[in-house]
N, C-alpha and C positions, 0 to 999 in steps of 0.2 A: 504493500500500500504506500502510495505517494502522500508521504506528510507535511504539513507547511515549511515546519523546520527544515525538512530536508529540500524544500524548493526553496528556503531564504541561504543555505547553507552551498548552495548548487551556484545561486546568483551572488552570493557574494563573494565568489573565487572569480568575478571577473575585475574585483579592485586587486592589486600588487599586495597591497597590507594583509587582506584577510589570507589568500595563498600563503602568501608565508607565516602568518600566523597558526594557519592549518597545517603548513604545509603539503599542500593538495593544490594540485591542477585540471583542469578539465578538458577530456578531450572528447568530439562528438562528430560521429558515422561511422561507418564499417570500415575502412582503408585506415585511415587514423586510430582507429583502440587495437586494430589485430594488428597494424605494425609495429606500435607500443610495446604490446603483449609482447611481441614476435625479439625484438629490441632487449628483453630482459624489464620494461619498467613496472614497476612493482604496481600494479594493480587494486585498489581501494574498495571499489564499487562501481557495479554496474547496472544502470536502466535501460533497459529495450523491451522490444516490441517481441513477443514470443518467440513467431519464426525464426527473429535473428537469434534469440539462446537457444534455439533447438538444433539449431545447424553449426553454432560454435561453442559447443558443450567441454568441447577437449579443450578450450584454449584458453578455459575460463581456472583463473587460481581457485583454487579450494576455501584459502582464505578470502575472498573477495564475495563481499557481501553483493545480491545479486535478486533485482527486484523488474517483475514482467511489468511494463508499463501501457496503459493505450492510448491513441494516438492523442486522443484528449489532453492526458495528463504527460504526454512527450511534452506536447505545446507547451503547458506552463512549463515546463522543464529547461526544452532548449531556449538557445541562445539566438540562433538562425531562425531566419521568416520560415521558412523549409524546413520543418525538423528533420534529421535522419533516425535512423533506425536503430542508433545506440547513443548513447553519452555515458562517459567513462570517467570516473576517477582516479589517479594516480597520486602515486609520493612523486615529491621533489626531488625530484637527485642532487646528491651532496656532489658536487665536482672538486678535487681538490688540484691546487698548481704544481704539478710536480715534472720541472724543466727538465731534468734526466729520460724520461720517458715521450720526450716531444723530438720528433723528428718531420722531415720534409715541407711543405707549406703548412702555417700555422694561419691563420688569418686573425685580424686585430683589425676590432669597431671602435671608432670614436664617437661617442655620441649620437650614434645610428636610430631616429626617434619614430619610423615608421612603420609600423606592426609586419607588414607586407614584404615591404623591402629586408627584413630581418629575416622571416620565413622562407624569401627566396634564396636568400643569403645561405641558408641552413640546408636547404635540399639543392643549392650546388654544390655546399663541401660534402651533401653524403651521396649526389653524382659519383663527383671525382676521387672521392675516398679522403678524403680530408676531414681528422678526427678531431682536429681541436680549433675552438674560435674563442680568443678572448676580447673582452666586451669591457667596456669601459662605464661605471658604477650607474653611468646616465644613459647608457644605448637603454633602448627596450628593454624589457623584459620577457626572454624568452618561453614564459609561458602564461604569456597574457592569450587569455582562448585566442586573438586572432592572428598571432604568432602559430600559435599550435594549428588551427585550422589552414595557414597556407605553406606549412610542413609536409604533410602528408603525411604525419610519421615518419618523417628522417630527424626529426627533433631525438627519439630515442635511442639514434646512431653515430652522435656527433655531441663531442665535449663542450657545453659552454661555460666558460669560467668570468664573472665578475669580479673586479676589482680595480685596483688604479695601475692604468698601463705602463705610467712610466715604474712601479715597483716590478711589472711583468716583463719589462724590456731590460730593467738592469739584471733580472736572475738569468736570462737569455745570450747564449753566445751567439746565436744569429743575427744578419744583417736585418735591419726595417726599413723595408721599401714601400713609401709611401705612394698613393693612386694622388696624384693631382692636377691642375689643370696647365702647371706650368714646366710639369716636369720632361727627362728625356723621353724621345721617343721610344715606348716601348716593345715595337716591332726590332729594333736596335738592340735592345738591352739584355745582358747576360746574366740571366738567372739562374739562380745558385739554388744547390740541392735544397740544403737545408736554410730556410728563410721565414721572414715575415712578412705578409703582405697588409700594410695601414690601410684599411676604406675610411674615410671622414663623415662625417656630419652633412645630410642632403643640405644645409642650407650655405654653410661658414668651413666645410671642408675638413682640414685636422688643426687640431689647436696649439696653440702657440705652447703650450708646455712641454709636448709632447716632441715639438723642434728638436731639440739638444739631440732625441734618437734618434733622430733618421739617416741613415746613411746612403739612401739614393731618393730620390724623386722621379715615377715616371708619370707617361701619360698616354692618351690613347689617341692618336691621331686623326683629327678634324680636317671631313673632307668637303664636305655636305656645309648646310646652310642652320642645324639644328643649334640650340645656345649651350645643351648639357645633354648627360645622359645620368638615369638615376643612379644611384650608389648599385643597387645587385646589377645593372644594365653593366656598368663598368666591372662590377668584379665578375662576373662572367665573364669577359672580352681576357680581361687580365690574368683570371683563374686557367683559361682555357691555352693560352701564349705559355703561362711556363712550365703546364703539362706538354704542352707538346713541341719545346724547345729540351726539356728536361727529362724527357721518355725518349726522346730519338736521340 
C-alpha cells in the first residue's frame, strides 16, 4: 500500500539536503533501476506496476522492500508527466579519492550546473570506459532525479567524487588539460596516456583558482558560424580525439 509518508519521502529526495540526509536517490523506469541493479547499487525499495515484478523477480534484492503499485498511485508517485513502470530506490554510494588507483583519462567538472549536460557527461565516460569524474563541490549533483534520468544507468558504472579540485589536482601526478575557448588547437595536440581532462562552467568556463593547475589549454576548432558548443557537446568532440589519438 502506497502511504503518504512514503509519497512525501519519495518527493522529497528531489531536494540535494533530504538525499543526503537519507541518503537515498531515486531512480525511475525499467533501463534505469535494472542497470543500477545490474551496476552492483544497492537497492532500497521498489514501486511498480505488477507485470514489471513479475518478469524481474531475479533481479530484485531480497533485502529491498518491494511494493505493487497502480497506475493511479504510480502518478502521485513519479516525478515525470509519463510515469514509467518502476521507481527505485537506492543508497548513495560513498566514493572515496584514492589517486593510486586512477589511471588513463580522469575527467574534472568545474562548476558544471546543468542536470542534463552532467548526465550526458556520465554516459560518455561509461561509452568510453572512463571510471572516474571529479566534480567540483558546486557542479550538480549527481543524483538529482534528473541527472539520474539522463544517465540511463551509467551513473552506476562511473566514479563520481566531490570535493575541491585544486586539493584533487595536487594528490594527482597527471597533467590538467583544460577545454577552453582560447586554447591550442586540439586536433594538434598530444595527449598523454594518463591525464586530466578540465570541462568548465556552461556560463564563465574554469575558474580563476583552479589556473595555477593547468598545464595545457586546448580547444576545439571553429569552423562554422555557431558562438559555442555546450560543455558534454565539447567533451564528447575532446573525449573522443584522445581515445583515438591514444588507442592507435
Amino acid at each position: 500500500m502506497l502511504t503518504k509518508a512514503t509519497i512525501k519521502l519519495v518527493k522529497s529526495l528531489s531536494e540535494k539536503s533530504n538525499r543526503y540526509a537519507n541518503k537515498l536517490f531515486v531512480a525511475e523506469g525499467s533501463k534505469s533501476v535494472l542497470d543500477l541493479i545490474d551496476a552492483n547499487c544497492e537497492l532500497v525499495q521498489v514501486f511498480a506496476y505488477d507485470e514489471w515484478l513479475s518478469g524481474n523477480k531475479a533481479k530484485l534484492s531480497k533485502f529491498a522492500t518491494i511494493t505493487c503499485l497502480s497506475e493511479k498511485e504510480m502518478a502521485q508517485l513519479s516525478a515525470l508527466k509519463s510515469p514509467r513502470e518502476v521507481v527505485a530506490l537506492f543508497k548513495i554510494p560513498i566514493a572515496g579519492f584514492n589517486p593510486s588507483q586512477m589511471s588513463g583519462l580522469i575527467l574534472a567538472l568545474d562548476t558544471v550546473q546543468d542536470p542534463g549536460n552532467l548526465g550526458t557527461i556520465i554516459r560518455l565516460a561509461d561509452w568510453y570506459g572512463i571510471k572516474h569524474i571529479l566534480c567540483s563541490v558546486d557542479t550538480v549533483d549527481a543524483f538529482n532525479p534528473k541527472v539520474v534520468q539522463a544517465t540511463m544507468g551509467s551513473l552506476g558504472r562511473v566514479q563520481l567524487m566531490y570535493g575541491d579540485l585544486s586539493v584533487f589536482f595536487k594528490s594527482l601526478t597527471f597533467p590538467v588539460v583544460a577545454a577552453e575557448m582560447n586554447g591550442s588547437a586540439a586536433r594538434k595536440f598530444n595527449f598523454e596516456k594518463n591525464m586530466v581532462l578540465l570541462l568548465g562552467n556552461e556560463g564563465v568556463g574554469v575558474s580563476q583558482a583552479l589556473r595555477p593547475f593547468i598545464n595545457h589549454s586546448i580547444s576545439i576548432e571553429k569552423l562554422g558560424s555557431a558562438e559555442s558548443l555546450n560543455v558534454a557537446m565539447a567533451g564528447a568532440i575532446l573525449i573522443d580525439r584522445y581515445f583515438g589519438q591514444v588507442i592507435n
